[in-house]
MINU-789850 format. One line per 5 residues: number of its first residue (from 1); their letters; for each residue x, y, z of N, C-alpha, C. Coordinates in steps of 0.02 Angstrom, whole numbers, padded with zeros to 5 digits, always signed. Example, Ala and Ser with C-alpha at 12.3 -4.5 7.8 and 13.67 -1.06 7.14 Angstrom:
1) as) +00660,-00284,+00390,+00615,-00225,+00390,+00660,-00165,+00390; +00642,-00112,+00354,+00684,-00053,+00357,+00645,+00002,+00394
end
This chain:
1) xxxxx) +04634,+05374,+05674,+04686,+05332,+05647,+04686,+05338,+05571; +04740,+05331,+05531,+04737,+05350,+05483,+04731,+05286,+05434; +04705,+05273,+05365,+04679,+05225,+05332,+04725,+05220,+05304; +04746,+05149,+05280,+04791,+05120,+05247,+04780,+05123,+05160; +04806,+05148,+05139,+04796,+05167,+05077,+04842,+05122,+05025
6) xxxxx) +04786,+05102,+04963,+04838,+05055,+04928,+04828,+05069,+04841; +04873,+05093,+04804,+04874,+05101,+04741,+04839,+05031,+04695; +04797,+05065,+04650,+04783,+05006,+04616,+04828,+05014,+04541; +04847,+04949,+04546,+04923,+04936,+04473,+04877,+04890,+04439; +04937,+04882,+04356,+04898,+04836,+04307,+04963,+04822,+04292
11) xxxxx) +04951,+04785,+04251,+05026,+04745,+04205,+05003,+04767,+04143; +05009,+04832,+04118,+04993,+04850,+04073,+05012,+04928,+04055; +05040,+04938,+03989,+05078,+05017,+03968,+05015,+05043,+03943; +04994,+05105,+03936,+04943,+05140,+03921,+04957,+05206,+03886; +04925,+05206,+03843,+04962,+05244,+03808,+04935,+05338,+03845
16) xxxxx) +04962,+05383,+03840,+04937,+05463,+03882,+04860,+05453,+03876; +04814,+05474,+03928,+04763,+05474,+03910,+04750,+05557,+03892; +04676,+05541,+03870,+04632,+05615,+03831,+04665,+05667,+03892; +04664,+05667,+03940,+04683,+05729,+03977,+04752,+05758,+03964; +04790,+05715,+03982,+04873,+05718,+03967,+04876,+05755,+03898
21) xxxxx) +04851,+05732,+03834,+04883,+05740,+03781,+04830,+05813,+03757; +04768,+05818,+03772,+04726,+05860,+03749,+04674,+05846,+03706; +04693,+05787,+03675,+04661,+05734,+03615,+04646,+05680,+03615; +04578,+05659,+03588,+04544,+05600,+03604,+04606,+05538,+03563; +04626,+05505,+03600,+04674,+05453,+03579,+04654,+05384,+03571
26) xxxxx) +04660,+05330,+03538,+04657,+05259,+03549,+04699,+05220,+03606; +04669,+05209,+03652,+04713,+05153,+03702,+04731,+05094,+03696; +04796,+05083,+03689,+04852,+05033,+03667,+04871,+05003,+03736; +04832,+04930,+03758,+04845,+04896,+03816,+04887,+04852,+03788; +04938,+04854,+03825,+04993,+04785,+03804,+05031,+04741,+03877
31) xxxxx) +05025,+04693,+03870,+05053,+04659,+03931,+05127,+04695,+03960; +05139,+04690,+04026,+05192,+04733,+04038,+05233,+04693,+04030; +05234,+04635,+04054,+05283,+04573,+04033,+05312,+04566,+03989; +05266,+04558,+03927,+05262,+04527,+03870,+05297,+04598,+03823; +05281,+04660,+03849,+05325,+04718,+03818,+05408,+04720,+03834
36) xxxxx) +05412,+04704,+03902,+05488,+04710,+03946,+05501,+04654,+03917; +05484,+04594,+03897,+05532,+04524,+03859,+05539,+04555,+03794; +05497,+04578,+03769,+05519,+04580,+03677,+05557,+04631,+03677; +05571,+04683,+03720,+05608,+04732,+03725,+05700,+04711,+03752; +05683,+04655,+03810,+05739,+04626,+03825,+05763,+04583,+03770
41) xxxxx) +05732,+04537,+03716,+05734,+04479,+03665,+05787,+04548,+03614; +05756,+04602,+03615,+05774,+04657,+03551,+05829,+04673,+03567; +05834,+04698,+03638,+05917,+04727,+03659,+05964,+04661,+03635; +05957,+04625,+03677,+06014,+04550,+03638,+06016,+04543,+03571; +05974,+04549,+03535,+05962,+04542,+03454,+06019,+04604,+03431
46) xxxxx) +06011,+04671,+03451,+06062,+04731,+03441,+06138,+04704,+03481; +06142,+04697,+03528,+06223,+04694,+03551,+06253,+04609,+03506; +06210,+04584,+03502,+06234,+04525,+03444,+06254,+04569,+03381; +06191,+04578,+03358,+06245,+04631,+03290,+06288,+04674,+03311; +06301,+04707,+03373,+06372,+04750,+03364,+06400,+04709,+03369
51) xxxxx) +06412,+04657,+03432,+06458,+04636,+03404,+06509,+04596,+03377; +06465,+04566,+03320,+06466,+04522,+03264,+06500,+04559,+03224; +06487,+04635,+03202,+06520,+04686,+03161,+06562,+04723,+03191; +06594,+04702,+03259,+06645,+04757,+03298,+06616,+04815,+03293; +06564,+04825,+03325,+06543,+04916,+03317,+06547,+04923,+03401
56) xxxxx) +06553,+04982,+03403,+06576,+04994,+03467,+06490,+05016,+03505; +06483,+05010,+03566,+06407,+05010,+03602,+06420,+05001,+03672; +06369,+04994,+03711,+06346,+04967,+03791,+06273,+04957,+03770; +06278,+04901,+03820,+06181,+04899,+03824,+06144,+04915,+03864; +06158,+04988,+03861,+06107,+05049,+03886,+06088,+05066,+03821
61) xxxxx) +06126,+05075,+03780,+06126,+05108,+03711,+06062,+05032,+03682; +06075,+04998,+03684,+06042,+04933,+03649,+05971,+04939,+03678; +05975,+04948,+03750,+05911,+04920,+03763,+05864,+04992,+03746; +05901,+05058,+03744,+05862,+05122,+03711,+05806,+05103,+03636; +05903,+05066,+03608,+05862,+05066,+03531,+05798,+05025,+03552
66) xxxxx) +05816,+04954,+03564,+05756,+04886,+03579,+05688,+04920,+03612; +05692,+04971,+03646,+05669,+05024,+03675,+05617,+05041,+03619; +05644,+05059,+03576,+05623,+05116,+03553,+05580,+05076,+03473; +05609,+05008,+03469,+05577,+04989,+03425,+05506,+04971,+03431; +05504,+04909,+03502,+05424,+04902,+03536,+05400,+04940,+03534
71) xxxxx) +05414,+05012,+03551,+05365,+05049,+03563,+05332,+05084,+03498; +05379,+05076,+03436,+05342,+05083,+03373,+05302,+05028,+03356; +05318,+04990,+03388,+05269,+04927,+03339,+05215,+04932,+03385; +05212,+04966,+03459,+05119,+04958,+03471,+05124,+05037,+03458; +05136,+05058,+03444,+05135,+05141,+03417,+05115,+05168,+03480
76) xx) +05148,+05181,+03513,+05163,+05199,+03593,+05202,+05278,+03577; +05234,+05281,+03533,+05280,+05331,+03523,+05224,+05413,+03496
end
């Protein structure tokens, strides 16, 4: 009979480890939650400024940038 097999998960982004990248790296644990809210808090913060300034967007585009900011501030990038 075959064994039931079960992935072990974290709530947590990690940054490539030493194998992936080739190079001994620092590991950047950040709540997964707590990354997907400030990332969600950031997208709204961007489609408010478009559009407050009529700039033209979707928030795919927003949540890229908001995206893209978290992940500089735990230097994920």
């Amino acid at each position: 009979m075959a064994k039931k097999t079960t992935s072990n998960t974290s709530n947590s982004v990690i940054k490539n480890d030493e194998k992936a990248t080739g190079c001994k790296q620092k590991k950047s644990n950040v709540d997964l939650n707590q990354f997907l809210s400030e990332i969600e808090k950031r997208a709204y913060e961007i489609y408010e400024e478009r559009k407050k300034n009529h700039i033209p967007g979707d928030d795919f585009t927003d949540w890229l940038q908001a995206q893209s900011e978290i992940k500089a501030k735990y230097k994920m990038i």
